[in-house]
N, C-alpha and C positions, 0 to 999 in steps of 0.2 A: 701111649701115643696121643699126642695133643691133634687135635682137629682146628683148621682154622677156614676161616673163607678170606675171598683175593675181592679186595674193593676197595673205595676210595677211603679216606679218612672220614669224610663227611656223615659216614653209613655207619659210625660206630658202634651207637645205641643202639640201629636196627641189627647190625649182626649181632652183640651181644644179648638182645632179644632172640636172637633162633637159635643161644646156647654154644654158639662158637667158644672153643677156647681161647683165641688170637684172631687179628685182623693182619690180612696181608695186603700192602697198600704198595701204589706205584712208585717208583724212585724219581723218574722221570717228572712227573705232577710238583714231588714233594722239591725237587730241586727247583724247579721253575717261580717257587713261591715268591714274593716280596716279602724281604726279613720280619716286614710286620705282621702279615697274612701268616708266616709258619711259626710265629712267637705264639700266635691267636691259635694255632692249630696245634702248638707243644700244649698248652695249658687244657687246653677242649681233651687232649688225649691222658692226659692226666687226673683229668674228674671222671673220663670216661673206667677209666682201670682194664681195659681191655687189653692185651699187650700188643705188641709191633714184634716180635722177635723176627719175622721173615717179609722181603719185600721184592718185588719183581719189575720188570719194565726197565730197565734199568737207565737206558738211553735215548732220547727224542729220537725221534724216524730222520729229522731231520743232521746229526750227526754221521756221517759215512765214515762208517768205520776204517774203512779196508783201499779207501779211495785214496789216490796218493798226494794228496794238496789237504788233507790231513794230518798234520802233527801228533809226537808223544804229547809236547806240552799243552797243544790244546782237549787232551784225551783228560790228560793229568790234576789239568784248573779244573774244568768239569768235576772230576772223579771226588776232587777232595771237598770241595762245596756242599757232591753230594752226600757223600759220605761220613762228612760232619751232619747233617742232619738227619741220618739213619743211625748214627751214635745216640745221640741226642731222644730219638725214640726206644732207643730200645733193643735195634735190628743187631741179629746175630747172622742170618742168613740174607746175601743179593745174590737175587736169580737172573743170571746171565743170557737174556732170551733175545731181545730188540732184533726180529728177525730185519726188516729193513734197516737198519742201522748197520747189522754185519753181513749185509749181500754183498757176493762176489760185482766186482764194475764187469758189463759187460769187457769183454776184449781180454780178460785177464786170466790168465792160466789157474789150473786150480790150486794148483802147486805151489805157488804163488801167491795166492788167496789165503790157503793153508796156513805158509809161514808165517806171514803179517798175521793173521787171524790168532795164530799162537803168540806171539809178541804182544800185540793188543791184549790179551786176556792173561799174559803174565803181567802185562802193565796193570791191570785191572786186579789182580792179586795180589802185588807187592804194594798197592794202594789201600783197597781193603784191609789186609794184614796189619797195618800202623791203627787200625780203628777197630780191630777185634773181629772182626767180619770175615766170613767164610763165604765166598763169591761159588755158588753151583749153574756151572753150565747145563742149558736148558733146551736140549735138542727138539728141533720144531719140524714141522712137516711142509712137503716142500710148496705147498700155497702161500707159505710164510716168509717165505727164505731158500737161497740157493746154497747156504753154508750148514752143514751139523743137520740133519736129518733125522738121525738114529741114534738109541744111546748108545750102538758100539763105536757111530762116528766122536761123541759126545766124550765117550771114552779115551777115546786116542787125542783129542785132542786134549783135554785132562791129563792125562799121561807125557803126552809131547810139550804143555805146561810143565810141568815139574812143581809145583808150586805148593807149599803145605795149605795152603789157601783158597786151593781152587780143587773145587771138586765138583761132583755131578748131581743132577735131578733127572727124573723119569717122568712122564706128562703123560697119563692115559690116554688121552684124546690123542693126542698125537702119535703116538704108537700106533692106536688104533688107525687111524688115517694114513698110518703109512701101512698097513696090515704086516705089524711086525710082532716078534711073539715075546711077549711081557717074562721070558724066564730071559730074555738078555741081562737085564736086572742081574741073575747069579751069573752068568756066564762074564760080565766085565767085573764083577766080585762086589756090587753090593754100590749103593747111593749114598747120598747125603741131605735130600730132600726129596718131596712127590709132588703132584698135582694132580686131579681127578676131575674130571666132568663123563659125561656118556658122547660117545662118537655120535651118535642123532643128535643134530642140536646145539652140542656143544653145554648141555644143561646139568644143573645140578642131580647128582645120583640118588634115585629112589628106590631103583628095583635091583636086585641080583641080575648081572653077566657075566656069561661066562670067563667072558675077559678080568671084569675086578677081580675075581678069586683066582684067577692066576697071576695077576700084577701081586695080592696081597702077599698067597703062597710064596713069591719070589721074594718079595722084600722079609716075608716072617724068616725065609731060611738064611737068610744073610745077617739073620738077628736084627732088623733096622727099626729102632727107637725114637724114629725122630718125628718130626712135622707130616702132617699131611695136610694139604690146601686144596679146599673145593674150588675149583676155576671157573662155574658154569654157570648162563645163567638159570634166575631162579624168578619165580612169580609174587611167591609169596613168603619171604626167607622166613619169616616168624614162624608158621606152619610147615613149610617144609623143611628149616633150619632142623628142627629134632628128629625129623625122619631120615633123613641125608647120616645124621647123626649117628644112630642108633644102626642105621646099617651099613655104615664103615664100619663100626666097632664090631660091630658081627660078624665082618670080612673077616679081620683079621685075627680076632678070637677063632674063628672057624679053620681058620687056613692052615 
């Protein structure tokens, strides 16, 4: 299981100093670039040797997703711009999160909300897919967003997708703040990515809860192999980079 941290490009050397495997950086940042600023940032990432395989944020706050004076094709020019440049680094996995981008508009039914929301996110798959990408919806807690709360809502909407391309992630923290119980993980049959920080805070994980070893136990019994991304912050990544470390690995060697 690779370990990665969620930060800018610019922190490369610093995460790979706290022994990260991978750096998870924002899509939204990397789209916004000036072709000459992300030419400067493909090169910087490439002396760095650090990888990019996963990346999240996926869309400005300022894109409403769900709003109706929103276009496919304005979804679509966005999707592929950015998406060429998560090729370009490296990205395997877009984490599908942008809780204000995909908020319900006031006045609109959820149902409603719903289908569009499914449409949008198979648009978001069928675009991905031409670029190798596996797009995981990223269910948020509702301080974030009034769309995808849970990973069983997460689930369903994954499922009501259809899409070989689109699948799920599970976010401790958020779980946790919605006080839900981390064996949903088995019950919708298993993820495609994680993210971890501790509910106090929102900070990088130092110590055993009871909660990690049950998120871990769920993911170990569904066999899951993949990614895991520290989302929280942290004081001193250098120093606490190998502690963070050594006690995910211990989760889930334990579980």
């Amino acid at each position: 299981m690779k370990i990665g941290f969620c930060g800018p490009l610019d922190r490369m050397a610093e995460i790979a100093e706290g022994g990260f495997d991978y750096i998870e950086p924002a899509m939204n940042a990397l789209a916004a670039m000036p072709e000459g600023d992300f030419l400067n940032c493909l090169a910087r990432a490439k002396e760095a040797a650090l990888p990019c395989p996963a990346f999240n944020c996926m869309f400005p706050g300022s894109l409403a997703l769900l709003a109706p004076t929103t276009t496919d094709g304005e979804i679509t020019r966005y999707l592929h711009g950015m998406f060429e440049r998560v090729r370009a680094l490296g990205g395997k996995i877009a984490v599908f999160g942008s809780g204000k981008s995909r908020m319900r508009p006031d006045g609109v039914p959820y149902g409603e909300a719903f289908r569009r929301l499914t449409a949008v996110t198979r648009l978001i798959g069928e675009t991905a897919g031409q670029y190798g990408v596996t797009v995981v919806i990223e269910p948020l807690n509702r301080g974030e967003t009034n769309m995808i709360n849970s990973v069983g809502e997460g689930a369903c909407l994954a499922a009501a997708v259809h899409h070989p391309s689109v699948s799920l992630l599970a976010d401790y923290f958020h779980i946790a703040v919605e006080n839900q119980p981390p064996e949903d993980i088995l019950r919708v049959g298993g993820i495609a990515h994680a993210h971890i920080a501790t509910k106090e805070g929102r900070r990088i994980p130092l110590e055993k809860e009871e909660g990690f070893e049950r998120m871990f136990s769920a993911m170990k019994q569904t066999g899951y192999q993949g990614l895991i991304s520290v989302e929280g912050r942290c004081d001193d990544l250098k120093k606490e980079g190998p502690l963070s470390i050594a006690l995910l690995r211990e989760l889930y060697a334990d579980a």
